[in-house]
Structures are given as C-alpha cells and as structure tokens.
N, C-alpha and C positions, 0 to 999 in steps of 0.2 A: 709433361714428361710421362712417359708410358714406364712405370714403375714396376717390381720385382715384388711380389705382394708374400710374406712371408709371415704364418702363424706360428705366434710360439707359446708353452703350454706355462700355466703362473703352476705356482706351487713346487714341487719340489726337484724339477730340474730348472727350475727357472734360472738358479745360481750358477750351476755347470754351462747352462746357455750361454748365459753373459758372458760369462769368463772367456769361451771359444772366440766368442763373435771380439771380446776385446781383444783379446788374443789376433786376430784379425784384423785389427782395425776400422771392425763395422758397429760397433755398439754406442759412438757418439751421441747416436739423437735415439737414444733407448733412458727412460728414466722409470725404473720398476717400482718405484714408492710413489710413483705418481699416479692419480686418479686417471689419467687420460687410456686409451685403450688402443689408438692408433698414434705411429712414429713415425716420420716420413724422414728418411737421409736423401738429401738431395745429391751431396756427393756422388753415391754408390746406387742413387736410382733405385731406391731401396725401399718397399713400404711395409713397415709391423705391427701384426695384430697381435692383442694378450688377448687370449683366450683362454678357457679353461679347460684341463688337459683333454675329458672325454669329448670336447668340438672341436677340438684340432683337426682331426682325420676327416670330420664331416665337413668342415668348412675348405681342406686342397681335395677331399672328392667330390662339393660342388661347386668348384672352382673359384669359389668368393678367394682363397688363397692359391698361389702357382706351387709353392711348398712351405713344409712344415716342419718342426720340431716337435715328438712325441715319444711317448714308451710304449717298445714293443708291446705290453698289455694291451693298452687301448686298442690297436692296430687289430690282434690278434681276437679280443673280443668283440669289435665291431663288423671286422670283416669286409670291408667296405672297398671300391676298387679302385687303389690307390699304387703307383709306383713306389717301391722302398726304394733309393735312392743310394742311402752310404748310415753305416754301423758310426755314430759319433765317438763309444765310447767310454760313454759316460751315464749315468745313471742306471747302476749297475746293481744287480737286484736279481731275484729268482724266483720261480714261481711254487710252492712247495702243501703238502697237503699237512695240516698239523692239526693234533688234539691228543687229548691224556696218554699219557705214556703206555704201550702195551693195548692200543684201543690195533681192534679187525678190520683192516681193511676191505679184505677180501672175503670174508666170512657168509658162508650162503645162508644163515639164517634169519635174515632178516636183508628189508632195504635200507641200507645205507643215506641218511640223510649230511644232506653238506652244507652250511654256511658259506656263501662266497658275494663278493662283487662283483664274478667273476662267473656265472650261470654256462653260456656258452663253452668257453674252454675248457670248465670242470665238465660239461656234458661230454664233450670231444674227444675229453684226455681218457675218461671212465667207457666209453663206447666200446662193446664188445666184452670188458673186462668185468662187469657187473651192475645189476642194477641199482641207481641212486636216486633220490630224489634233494633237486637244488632247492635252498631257499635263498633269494635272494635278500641280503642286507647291504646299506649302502655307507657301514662305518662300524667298526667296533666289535669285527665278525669273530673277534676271540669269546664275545658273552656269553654267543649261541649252545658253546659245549657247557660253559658253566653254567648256563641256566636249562638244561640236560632239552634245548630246543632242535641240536644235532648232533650228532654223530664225531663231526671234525668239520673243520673249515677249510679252503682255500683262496689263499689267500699269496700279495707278494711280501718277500721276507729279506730283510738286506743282518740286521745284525741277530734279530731271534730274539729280543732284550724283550721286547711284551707280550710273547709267546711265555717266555722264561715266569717274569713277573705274575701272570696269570696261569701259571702251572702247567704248562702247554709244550709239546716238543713239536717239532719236523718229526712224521711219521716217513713222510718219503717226499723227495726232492724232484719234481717236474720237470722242469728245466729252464737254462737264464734266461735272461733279457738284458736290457739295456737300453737308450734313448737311441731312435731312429732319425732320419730326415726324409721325410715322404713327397712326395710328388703329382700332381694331378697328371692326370693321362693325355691331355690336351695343349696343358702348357708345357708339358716335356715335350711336344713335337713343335710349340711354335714359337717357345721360349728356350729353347734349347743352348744358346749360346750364355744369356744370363744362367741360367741353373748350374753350365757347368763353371763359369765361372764366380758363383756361391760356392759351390762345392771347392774347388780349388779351392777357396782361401780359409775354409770351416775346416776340412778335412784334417786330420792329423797322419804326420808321418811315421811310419815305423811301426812296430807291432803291436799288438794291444796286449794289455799290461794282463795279467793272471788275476780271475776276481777269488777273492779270498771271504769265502766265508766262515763266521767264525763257529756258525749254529750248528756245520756239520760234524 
C-alpha cells in the first residue's frame, strides 16, 4: 500500500493532535504511551511518525514525511521550504519579549542581550529597531535575567504563570502562533488527492475561537 506518511510533534500538542485526528476518526492505530515511533492505519492508508517537535519541519521538507503537525515557532525559526497547508487551531500561544518590570527595551546605551530558544526570530523581529546580541539557551530561559546573564528573554508564553513566579512580566507582545499542518513541496503536487483529503476530515469548521490571554 503506498501510504500517506504523516509526522506528528510528542510534547505538548501531542494531546490537541489526538483529540482532532479522533475527532476524525483517524487515531485508531495511534498509541502515544507506547515506545513504538511508527503507526500504520491500514484503513486510511495512513503512516505516523512521533517525532520530536523541532524534526517535524525537517523530516515533510526532506520528504521522509508528505505532511506534518507542528507550531508555528518551529516553522518560523527554522525557515525551511515547506507548504503551510491549514491553521489547526490549536496550540495556541504567543510569542512575547519578557523580563523585570520597567527593564529598556529600546534604550541606546547599551546592547541589549536576549535569552531565547528562539535566536533567529528574536534576530528578525529586533532587525532595524536596535542592536542585540542573542544567547542561545535551550530550557529555563527565564534564569538568564535572574542570573543578570541578559537583559530579557524571548520566549513562547500561553498563561505567563512562570514568568509571574520568577518575577518576570511580558515587556511587549510579538505576536501568536498556534499549531500548523505543513506539507512537502513534492508531495503536495503528487499526493495531492490524499493531502486534501486529510485535510478535509482534520480541518475544523467555523471560526476560530478568540485566544485569551491572561498575561496581558
């Protein structure tokens, strides 16, 4: 069977994934507490990889997968040449710059050092507007300001609760995000018929819901 090879990201959309795909009736032969990494639905011609979110994007733009489940972050920091396909939804988030209340953003007397997982974007989004220099950390990028190693972080933010705990606010808000479905460039011209009929049965109808955050 020439299968529909679909990656989908473990951690913290994994749950909203599922839900969809039951929601659909495609998540029968998906077992996410299971060691295994590949799921084959015979049914639906259907093949799933768990991967981990930041090789999602790499694995449907070298084609090992035809499409994908991932958040805009990754996407957007990787940059890599990949079809977006359809807005899920879900895993809904924002991208925001935070540290000590009353800290300069924009302040010319100095360069501005950033904490991020997120090197790229913070380069991108700061380009033009002033000079910074990024340090890349890869967890826990709230430490950086308390251990006076930068300036502010950036980072994604959904309720603000460990920004809060570690004395940290949202200095200014980036902008959202949310979980994508991505597409290889190859297999949307020759798998064109499966993809859109994935999409059809994932997609949700009707408008997307207002995301509420609470941090601002």
């Amino acid at each position: 069977m020439d299968y529909l090879t679909v990656a989908l990201a473990k951690g913290r959309l994994a749950k909203d994934t599922l839900e969809r795909l039951r929601a659909a009736d495609m998540a029968a032969a998906i077992d996410m507490d299971s060691r295994k990494l590949v799921f084959r639905d015979e049914k639906d011609g259907i093949e799933y990889l768990l991967v981990k979110p930041v090789d999602v994007v790499t694995y449907v733009e070298k084609g090992v997968a035809d499409i994908g489940v991932v958040g805009k972050d990754i996407i957007l920091e990787q940059n890599l040449d990949v079809y977006e396909l359809l807005d899920l939804q879900f895993g809904k988030c924002a991208f925001a710059i935070a540290g000590f209340p009353n800290t300069d953003l924009y302040g010319p007397e100095k360069v501005l050092k950033i904490a991020t997982k997120f090197p790229h974007i913070t380069r991108k989004y700061f380009a033009g507007k002033r000079e910074i220099e990024t340090i890349y950390l890869n967890g826990s990028v709230e430490l950086a300001p308390l251990m006076n190693m930068s300036d502010c972080i950036v980072d994604l933010v959904e309720t603000g609760s460990t920004l809060k705990e570690n004395g940290l606010v949202v200095l200014e808000k980036m902008f959202d995000i949310q979980a994508k479905l991505i597409g290889n460039r190859a297999s949307y011209q020759f798998s064109y018929d499966k993809i859109q009929t994935f999409i059809k049965a994932v997609e949700r109808e009707g408008t997307v819901d207002a995301t509420d955050y609470s941090w601002q």
